[in-house]
PDB file of N, CA, C and O in Angstrom:
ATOM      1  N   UNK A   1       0.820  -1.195   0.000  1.00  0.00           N
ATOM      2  CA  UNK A   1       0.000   0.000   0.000  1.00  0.00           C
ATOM      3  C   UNK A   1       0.865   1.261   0.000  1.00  0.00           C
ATOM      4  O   UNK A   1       0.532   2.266  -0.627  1.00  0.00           O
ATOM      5  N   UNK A   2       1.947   1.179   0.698  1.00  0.00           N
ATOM      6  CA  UNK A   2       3.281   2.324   0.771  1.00  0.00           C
ATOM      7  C   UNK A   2       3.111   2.879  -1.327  1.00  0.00           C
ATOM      8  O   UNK A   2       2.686   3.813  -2.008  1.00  0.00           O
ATOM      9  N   UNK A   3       3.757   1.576  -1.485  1.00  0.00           N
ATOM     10  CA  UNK A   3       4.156   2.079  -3.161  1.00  0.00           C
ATOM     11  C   UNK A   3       2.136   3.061  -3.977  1.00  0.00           C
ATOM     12  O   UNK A   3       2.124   3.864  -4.910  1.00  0.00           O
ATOM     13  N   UNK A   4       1.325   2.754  -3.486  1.00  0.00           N
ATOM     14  CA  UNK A   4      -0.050   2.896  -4.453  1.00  0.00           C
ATOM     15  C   UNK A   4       0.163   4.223  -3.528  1.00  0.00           C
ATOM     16  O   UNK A   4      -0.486   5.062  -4.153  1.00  0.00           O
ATOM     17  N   UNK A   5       0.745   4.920  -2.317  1.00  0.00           N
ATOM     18  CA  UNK A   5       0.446   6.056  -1.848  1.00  0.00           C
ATOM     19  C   UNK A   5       1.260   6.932  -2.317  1.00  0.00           C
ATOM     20  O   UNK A   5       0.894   8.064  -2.630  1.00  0.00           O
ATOM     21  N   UNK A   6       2.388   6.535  -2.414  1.00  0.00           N
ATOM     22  CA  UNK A   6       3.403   7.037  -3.358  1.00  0.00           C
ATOM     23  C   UNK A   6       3.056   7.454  -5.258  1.00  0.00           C
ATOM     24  O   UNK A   6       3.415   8.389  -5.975  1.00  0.00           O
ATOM     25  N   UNK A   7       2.267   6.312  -5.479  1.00  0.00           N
ATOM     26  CA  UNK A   7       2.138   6.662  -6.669  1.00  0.00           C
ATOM     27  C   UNK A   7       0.430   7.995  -6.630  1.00  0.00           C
ATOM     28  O   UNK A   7       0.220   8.969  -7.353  1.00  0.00           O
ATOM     29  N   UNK A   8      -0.214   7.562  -5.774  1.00  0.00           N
ATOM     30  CA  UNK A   8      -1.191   8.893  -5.767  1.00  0.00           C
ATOM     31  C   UNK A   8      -0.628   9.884  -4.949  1.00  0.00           C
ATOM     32  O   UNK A   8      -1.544  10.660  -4.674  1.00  0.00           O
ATOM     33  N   UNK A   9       0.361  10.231  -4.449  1.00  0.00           N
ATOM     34  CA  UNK A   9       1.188  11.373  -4.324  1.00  0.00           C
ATOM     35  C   UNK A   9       1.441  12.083  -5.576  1.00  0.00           C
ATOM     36  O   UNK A   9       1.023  13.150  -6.027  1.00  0.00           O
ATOM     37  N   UNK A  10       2.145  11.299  -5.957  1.00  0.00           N
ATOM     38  CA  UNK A  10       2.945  11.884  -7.465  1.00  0.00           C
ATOM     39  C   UNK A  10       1.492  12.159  -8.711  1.00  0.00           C
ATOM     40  O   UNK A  10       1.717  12.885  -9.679  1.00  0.00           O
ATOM     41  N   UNK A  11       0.334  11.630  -8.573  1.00  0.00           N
ATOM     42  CA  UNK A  11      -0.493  11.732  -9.261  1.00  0.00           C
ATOM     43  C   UNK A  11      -1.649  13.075  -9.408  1.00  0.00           C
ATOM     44  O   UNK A  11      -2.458  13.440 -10.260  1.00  0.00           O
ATOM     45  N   UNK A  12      -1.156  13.596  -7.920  1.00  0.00           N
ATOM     46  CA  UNK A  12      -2.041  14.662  -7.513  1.00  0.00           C
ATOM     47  C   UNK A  12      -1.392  15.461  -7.412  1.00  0.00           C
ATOM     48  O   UNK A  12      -1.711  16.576  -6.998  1.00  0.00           O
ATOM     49  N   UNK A  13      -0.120  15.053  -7.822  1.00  0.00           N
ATOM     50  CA  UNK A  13       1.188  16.433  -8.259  1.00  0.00           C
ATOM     51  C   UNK A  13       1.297  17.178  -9.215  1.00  0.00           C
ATOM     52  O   UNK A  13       1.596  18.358  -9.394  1.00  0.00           O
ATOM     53  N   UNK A  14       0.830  15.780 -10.201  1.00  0.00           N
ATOM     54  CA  UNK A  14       0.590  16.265 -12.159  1.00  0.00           C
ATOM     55  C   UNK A  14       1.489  15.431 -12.573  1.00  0.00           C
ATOM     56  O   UNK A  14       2.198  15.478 -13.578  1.00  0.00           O
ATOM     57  N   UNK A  15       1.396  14.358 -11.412  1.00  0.00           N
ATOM     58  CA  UNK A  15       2.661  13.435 -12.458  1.00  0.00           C
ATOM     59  C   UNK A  15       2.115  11.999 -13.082  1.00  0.00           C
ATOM     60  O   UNK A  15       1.371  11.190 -12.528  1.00  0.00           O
ATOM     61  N   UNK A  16       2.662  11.932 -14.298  1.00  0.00           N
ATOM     62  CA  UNK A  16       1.746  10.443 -14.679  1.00  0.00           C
ATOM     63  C   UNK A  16       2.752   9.513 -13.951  1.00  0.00           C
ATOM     64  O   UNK A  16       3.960   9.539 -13.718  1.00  0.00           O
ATOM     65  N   UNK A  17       1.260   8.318 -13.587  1.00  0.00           N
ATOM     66  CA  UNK A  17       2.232   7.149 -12.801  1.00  0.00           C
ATOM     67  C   UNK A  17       2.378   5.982 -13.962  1.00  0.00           C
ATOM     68  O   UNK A  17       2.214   6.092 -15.178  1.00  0.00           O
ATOM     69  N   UNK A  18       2.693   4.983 -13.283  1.00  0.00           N
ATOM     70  CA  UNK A  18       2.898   3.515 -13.545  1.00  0.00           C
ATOM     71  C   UNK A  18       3.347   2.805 -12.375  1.00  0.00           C
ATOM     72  O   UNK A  18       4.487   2.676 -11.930  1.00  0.00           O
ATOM     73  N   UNK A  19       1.936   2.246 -11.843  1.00  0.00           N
ATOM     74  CA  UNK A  19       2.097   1.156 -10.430  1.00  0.00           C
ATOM     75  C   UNK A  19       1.752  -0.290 -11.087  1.00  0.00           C
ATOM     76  O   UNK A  19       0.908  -0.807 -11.820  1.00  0.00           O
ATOM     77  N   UNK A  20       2.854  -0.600 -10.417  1.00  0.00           N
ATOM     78  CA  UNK A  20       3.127  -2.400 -10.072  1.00  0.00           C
ATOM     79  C   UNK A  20       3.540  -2.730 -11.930  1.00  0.00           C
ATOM     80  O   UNK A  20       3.065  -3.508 -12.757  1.00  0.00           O
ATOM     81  N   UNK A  21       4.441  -1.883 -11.971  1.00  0.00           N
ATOM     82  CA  UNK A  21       4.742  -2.003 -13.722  1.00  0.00           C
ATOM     83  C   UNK A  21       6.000  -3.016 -13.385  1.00  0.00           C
ATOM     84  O   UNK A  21       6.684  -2.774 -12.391  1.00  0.00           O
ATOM     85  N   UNK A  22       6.323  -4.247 -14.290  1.00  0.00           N
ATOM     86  CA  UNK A  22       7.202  -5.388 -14.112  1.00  0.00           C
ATOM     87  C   UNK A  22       7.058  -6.522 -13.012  1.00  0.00           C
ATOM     88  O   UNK A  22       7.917  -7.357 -12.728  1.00  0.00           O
ATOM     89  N   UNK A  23       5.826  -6.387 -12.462  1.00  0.00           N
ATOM     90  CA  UNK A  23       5.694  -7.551 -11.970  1.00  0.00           C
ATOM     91  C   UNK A  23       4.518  -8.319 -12.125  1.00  0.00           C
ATOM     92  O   UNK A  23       3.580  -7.911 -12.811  1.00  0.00           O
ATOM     93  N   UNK A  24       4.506  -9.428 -11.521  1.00  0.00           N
ATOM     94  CA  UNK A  24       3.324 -10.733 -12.293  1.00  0.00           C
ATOM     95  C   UNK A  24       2.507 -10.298 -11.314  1.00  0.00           C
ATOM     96  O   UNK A  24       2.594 -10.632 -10.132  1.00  0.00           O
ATOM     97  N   UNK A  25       1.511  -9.370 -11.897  1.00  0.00           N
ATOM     98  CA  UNK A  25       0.113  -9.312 -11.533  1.00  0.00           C
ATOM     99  C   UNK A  25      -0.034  -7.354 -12.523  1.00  0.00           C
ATOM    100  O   UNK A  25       0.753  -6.468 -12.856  1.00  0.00           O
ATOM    101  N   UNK A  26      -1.350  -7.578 -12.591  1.00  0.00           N
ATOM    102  CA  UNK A  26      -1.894  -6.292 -13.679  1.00  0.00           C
ATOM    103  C   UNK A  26      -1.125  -4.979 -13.538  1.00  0.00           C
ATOM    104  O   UNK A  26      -0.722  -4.803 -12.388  1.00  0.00           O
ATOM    105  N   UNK A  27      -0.826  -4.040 -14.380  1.00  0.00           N
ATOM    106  CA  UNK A  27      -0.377  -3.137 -14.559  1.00  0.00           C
ATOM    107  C   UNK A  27      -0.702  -2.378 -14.627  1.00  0.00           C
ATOM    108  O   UNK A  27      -1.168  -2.452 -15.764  1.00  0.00           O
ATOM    109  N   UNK A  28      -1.024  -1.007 -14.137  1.00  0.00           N
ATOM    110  CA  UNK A  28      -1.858   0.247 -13.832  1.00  0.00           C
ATOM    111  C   UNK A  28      -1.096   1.732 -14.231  1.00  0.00           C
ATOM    112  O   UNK A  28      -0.211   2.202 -13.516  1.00  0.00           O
ATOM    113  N   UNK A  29      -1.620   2.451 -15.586  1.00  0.00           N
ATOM    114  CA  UNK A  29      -0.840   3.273 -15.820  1.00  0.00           C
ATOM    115  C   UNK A  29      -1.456   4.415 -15.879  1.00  0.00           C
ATOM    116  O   UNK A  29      -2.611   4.161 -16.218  1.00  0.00           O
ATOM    117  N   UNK A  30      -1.314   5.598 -15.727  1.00  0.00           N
ATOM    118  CA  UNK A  30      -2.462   6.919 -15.777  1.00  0.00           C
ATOM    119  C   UNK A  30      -1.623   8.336 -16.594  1.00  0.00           C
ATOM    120  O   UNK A  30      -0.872   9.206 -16.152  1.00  0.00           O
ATOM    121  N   UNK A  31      -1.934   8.177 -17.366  1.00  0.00           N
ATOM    122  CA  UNK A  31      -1.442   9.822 -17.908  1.00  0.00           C
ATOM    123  C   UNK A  31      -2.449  10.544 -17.600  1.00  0.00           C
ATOM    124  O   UNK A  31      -3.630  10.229 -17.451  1.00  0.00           O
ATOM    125  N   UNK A  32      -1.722  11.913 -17.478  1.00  0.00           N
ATOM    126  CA  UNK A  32      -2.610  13.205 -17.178  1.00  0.00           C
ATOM    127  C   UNK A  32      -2.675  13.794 -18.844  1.00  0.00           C
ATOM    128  O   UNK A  32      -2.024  13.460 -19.834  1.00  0.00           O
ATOM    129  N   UNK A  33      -3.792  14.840 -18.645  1.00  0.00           N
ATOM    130  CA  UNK A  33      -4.187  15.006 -19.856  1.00  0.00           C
ATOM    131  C   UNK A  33      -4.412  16.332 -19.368  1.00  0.00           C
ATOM    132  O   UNK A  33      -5.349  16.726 -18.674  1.00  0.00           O
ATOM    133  N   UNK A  34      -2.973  17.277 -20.032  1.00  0.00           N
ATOM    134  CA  UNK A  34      -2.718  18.921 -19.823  1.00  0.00           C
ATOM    135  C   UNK A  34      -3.935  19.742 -19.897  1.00  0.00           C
ATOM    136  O   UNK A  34      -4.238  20.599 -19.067  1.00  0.00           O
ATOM    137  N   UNK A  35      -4.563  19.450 -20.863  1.00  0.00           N
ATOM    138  CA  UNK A  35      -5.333  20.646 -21.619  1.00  0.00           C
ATOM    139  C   UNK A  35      -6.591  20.502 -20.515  1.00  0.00           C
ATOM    140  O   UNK A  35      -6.984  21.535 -19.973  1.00  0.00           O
ATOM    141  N   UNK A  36      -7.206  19.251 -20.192  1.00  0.00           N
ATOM    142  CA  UNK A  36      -8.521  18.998 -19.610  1.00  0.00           C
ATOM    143  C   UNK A  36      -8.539  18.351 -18.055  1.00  0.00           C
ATOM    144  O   UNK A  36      -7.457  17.801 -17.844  1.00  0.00           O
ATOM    145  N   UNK A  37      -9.459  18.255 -16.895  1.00  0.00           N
ATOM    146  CA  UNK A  37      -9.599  17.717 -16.266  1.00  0.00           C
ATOM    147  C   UNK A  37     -10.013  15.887 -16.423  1.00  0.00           C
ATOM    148  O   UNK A  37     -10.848  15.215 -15.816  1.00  0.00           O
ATOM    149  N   UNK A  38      -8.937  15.482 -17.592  1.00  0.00           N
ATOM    150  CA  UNK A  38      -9.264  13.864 -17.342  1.00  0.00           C
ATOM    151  C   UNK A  38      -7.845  13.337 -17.477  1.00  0.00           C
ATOM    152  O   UNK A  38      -6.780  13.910 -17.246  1.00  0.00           O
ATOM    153  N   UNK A  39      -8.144  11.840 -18.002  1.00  0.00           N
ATOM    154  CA  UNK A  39      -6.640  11.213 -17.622  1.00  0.00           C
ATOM    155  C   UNK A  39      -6.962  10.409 -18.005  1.00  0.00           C
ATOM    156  O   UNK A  39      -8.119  10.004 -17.897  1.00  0.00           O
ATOM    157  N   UNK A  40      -5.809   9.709 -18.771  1.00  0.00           N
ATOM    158  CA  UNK A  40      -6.360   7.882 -19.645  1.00  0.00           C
ATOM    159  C   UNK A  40      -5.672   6.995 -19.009  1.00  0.00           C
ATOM    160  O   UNK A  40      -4.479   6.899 -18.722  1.00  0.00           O
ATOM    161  N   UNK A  41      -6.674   6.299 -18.811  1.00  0.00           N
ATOM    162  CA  UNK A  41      -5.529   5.298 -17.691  1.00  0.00           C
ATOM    163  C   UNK A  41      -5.925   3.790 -18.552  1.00  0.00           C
ATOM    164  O   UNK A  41      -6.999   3.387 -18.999  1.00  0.00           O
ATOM    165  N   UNK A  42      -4.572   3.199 -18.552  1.00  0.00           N
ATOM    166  CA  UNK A  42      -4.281   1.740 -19.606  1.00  0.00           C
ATOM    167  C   UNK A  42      -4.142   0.679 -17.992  1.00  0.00           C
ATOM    168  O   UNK A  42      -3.706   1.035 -16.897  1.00  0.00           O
ATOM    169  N   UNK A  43      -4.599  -0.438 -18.340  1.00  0.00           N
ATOM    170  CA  UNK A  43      -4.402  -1.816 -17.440  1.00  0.00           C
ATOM    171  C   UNK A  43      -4.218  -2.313 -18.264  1.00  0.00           C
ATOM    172  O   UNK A  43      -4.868  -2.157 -19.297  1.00  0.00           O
ATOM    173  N   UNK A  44      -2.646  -3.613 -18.047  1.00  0.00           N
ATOM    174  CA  UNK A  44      -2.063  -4.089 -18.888  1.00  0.00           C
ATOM    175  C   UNK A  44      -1.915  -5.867 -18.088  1.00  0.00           C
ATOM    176  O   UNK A  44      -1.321  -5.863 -17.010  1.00  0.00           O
ATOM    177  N   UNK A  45      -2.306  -6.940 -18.478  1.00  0.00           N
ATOM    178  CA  UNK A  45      -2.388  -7.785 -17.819  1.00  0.00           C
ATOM    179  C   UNK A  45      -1.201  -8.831 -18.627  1.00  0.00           C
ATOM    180  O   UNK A  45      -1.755  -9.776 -19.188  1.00  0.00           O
ATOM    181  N   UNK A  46       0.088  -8.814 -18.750  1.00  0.00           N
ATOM    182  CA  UNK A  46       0.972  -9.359 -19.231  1.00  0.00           C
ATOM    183  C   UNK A  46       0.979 -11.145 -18.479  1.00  0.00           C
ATOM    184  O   UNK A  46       1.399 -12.107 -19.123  1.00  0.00           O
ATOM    185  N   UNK A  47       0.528 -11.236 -17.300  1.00  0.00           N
ATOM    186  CA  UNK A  47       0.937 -12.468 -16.914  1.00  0.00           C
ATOM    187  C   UNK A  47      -0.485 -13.198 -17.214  1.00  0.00           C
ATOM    188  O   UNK A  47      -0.338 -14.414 -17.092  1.00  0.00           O
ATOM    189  N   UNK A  48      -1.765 -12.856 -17.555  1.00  0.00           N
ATOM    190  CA  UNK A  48      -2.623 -14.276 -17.062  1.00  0.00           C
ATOM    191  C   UNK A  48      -3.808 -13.705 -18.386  1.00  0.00           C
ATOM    192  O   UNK A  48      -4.012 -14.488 -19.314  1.00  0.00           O
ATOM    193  N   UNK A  49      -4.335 -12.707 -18.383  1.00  0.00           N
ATOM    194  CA  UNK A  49      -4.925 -12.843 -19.961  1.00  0.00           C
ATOM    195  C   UNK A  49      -4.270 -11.917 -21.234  1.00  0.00           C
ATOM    196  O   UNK A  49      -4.808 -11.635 -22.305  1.00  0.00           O
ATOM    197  N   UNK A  50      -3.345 -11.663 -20.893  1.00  0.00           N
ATOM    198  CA  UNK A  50      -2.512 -10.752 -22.018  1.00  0.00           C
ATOM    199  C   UNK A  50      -3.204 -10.108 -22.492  1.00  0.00           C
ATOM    200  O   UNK A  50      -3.376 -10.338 -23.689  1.00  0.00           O
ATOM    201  N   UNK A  51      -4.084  -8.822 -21.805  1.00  0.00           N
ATOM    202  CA  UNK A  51      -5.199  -8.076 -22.154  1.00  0.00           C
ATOM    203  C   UNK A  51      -4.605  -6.578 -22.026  1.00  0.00           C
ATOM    204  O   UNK A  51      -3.636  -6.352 -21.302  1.00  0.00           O
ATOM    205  N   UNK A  52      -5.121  -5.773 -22.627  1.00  0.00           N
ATOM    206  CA  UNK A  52      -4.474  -4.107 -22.618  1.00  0.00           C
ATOM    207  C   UNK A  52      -5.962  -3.639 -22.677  1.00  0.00           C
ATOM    208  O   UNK A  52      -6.653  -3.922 -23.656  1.00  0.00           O
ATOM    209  N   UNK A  53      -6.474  -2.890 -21.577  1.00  0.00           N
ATOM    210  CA  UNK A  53      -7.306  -1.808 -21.659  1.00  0.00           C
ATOM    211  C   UNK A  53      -6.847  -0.468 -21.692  1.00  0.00           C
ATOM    212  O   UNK A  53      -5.857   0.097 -21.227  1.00  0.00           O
ATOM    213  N   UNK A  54      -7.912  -0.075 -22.421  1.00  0.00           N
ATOM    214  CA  UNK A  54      -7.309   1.875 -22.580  1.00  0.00           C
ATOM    215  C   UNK A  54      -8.292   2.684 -22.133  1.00  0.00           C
ATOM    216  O   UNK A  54      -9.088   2.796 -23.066  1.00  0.00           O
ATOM    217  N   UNK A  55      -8.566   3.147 -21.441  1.00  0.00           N
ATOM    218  CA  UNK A  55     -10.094   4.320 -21.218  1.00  0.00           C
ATOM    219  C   UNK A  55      -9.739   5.830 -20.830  1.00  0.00           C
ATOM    220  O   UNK A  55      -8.990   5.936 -19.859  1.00  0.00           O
ATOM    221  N   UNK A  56     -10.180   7.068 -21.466  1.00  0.00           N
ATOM    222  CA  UNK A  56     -10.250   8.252 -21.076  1.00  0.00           C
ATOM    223  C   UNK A  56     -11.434   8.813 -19.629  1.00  0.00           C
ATOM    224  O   UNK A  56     -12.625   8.855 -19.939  1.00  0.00           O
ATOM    225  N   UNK A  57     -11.176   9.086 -18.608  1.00  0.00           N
ATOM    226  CA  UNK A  57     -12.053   9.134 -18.138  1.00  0.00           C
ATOM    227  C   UNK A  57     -11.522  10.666 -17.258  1.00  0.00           C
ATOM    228  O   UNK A  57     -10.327  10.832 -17.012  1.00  0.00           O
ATOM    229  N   UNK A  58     -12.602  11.725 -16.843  1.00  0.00           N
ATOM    230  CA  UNK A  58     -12.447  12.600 -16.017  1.00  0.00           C
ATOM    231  C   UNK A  58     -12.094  12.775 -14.821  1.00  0.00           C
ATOM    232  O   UNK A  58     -12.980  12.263 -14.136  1.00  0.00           O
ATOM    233  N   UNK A  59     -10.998  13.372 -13.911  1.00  0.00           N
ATOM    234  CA  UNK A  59     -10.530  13.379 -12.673  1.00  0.00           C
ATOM    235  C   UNK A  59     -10.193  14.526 -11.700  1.00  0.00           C
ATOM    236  O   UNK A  59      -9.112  14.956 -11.298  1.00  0.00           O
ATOM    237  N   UNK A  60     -11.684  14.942 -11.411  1.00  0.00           N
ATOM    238  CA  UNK A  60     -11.848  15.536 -10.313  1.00  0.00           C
ATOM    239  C   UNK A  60     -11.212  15.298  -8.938  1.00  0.00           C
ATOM    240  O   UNK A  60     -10.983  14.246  -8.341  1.00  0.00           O
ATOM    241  N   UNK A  61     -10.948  16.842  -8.540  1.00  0.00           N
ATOM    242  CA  UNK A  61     -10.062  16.888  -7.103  1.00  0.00           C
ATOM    243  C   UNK A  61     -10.867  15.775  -6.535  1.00  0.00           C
ATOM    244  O   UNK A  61     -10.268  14.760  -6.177  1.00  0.00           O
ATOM    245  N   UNK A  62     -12.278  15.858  -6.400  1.00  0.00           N
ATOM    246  CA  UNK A  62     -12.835  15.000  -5.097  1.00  0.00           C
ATOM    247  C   UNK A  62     -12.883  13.645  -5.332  1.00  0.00           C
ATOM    248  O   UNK A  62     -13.488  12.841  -4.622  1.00  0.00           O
ATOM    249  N   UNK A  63     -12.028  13.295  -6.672  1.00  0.00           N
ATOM    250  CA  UNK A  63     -11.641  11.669  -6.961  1.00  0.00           C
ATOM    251  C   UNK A  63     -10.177  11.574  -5.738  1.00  0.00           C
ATOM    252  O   UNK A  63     -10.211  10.520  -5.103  1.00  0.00           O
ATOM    253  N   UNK A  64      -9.200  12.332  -5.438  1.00  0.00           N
ATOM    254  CA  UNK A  64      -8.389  12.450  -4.933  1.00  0.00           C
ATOM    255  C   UNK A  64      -8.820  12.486  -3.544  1.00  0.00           C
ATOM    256  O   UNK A  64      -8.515  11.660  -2.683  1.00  0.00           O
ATOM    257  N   UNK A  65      -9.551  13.508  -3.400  1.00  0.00           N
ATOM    258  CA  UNK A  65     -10.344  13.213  -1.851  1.00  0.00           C
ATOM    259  C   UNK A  65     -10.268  11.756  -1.180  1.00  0.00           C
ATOM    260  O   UNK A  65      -9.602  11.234  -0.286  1.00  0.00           O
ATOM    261  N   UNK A  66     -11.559  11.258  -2.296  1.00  0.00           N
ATOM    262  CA  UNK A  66     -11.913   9.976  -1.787  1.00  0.00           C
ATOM    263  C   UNK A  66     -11.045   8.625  -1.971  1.00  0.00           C
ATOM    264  O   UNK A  66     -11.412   7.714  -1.228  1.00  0.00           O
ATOM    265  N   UNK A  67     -10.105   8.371  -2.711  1.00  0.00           N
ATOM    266  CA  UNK A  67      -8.965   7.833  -2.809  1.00  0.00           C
ATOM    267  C   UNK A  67      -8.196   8.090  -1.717  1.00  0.00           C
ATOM    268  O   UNK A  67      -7.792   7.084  -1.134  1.00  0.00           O
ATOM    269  N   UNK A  68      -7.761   9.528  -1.109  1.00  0.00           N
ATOM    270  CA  UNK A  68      -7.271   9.180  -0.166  1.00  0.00           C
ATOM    271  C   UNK A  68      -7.616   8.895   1.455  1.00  0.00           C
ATOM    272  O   UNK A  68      -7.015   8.438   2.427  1.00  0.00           O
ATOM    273  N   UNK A  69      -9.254   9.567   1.091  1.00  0.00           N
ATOM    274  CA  UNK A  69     -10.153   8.893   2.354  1.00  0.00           C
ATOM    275  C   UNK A  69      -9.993   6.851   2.275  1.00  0.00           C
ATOM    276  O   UNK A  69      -9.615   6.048   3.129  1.00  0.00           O
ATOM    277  N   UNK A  70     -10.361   6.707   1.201  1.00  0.00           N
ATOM    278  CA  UNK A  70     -10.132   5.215   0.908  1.00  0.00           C
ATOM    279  C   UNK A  70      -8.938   4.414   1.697  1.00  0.00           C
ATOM    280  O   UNK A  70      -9.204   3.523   2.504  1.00  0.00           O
ATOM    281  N   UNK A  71      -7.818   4.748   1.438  1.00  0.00           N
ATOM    282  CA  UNK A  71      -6.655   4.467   1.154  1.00  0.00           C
ATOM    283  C   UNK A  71      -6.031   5.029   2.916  1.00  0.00           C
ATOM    284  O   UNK A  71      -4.848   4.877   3.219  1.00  0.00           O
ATOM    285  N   UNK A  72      -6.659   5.415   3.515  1.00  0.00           N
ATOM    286  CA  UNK A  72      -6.635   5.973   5.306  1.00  0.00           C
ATOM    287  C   UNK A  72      -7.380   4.660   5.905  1.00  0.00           C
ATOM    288  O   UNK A  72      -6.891   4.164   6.920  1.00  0.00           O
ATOM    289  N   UNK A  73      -8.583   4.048   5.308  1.00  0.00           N
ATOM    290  CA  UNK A  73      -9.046   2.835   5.822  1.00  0.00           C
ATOM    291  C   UNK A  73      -8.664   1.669   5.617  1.00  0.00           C
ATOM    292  O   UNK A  73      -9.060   0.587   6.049  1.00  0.00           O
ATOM    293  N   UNK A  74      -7.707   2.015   4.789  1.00  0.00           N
ATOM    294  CA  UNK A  74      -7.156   0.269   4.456  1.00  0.00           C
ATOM    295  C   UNK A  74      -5.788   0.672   5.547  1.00  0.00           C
ATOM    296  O   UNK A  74      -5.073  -0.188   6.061  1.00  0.00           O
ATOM    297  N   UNK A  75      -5.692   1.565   5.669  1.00  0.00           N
ATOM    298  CA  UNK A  75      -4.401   1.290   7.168  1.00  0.00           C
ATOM    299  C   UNK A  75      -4.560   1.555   8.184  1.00  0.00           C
ATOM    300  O   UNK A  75      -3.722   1.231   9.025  1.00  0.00           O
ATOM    301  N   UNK A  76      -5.858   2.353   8.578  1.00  0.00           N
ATOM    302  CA  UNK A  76      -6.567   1.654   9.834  1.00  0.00           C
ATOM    303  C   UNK A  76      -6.952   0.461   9.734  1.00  0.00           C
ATOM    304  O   UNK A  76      -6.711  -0.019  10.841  1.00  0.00           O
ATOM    305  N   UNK A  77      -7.548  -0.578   8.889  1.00  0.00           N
ATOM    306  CA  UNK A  77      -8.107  -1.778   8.878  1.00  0.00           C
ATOM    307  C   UNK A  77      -7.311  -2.070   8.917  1.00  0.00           C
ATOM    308  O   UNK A  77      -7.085  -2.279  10.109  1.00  0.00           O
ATOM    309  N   UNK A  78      -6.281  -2.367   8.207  1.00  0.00           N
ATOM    310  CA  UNK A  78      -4.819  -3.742   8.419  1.00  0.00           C
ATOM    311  C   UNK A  78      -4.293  -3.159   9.616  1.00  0.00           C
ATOM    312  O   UNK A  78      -3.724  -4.068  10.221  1.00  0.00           O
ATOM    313  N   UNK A  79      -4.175  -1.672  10.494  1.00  0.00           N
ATOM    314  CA  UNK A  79      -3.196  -1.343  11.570  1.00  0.00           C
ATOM    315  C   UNK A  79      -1.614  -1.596  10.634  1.00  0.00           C
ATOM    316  O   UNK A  79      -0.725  -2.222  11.212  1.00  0.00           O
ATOM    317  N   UNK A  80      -1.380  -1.107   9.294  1.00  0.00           N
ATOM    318  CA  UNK A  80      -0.288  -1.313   8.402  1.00  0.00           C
ATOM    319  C   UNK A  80       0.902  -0.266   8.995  1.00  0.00           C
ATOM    320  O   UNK A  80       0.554   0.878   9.289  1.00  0.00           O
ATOM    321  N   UNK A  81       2.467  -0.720   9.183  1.00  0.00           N
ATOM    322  CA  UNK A  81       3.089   0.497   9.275  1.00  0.00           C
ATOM    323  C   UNK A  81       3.770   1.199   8.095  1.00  0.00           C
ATOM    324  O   UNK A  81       3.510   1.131   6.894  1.00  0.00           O
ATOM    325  N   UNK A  82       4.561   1.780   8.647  1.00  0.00           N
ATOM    326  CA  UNK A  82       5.206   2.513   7.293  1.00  0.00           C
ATOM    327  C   UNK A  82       6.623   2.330   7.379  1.00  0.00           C
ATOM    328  O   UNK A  82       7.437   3.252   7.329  1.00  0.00           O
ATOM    329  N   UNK A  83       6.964   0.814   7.543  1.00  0.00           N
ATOM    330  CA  UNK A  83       8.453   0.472   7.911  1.00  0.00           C
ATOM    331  C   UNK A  83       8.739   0.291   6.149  1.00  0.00           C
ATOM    332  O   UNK A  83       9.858  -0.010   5.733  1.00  0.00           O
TER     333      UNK A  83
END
């Protein structure tokens, strides 16, 4: 969860990510898109159906909100540290 907070750090910076890129399980990539409030984000499944999705979709601050409201309950629920 460290690395997905890291990567929505950098995402709400203006930076495009790429989480869990090179390892065996799906691939999650997001470009920002200068001109507009959206962002195309590709899932790339190299290990189990060799599938590439592509979708444009809009990304409002209060997607960031709730992502990181989200992402506060998964480390109260696990009690996760930050070693």
């Amino acid at each position: 969860m460290r690395q997905w907070q890291q990567a929505l750090d950098s995402l709400d910076a203006g930076q495009d990510i790429a989480w869990r890129e090179g390892r065996r399980a799906p691939w999650l990539f997001i470009e920002l898109d200068e001109d507009d409030d959206r962002c195309q984000i590709t899932i790339k499944d190299y290990s189990m159906s060799l599938t590439t999705v592509t979708v444009t979709v809009p990304l409002a601050d209060a997607w960031f909100d709730d992502a990181y409201r989200r992402l506060d309950l998964v480390w109260e629920t696990w009690s996760m540290t930050e070693d």
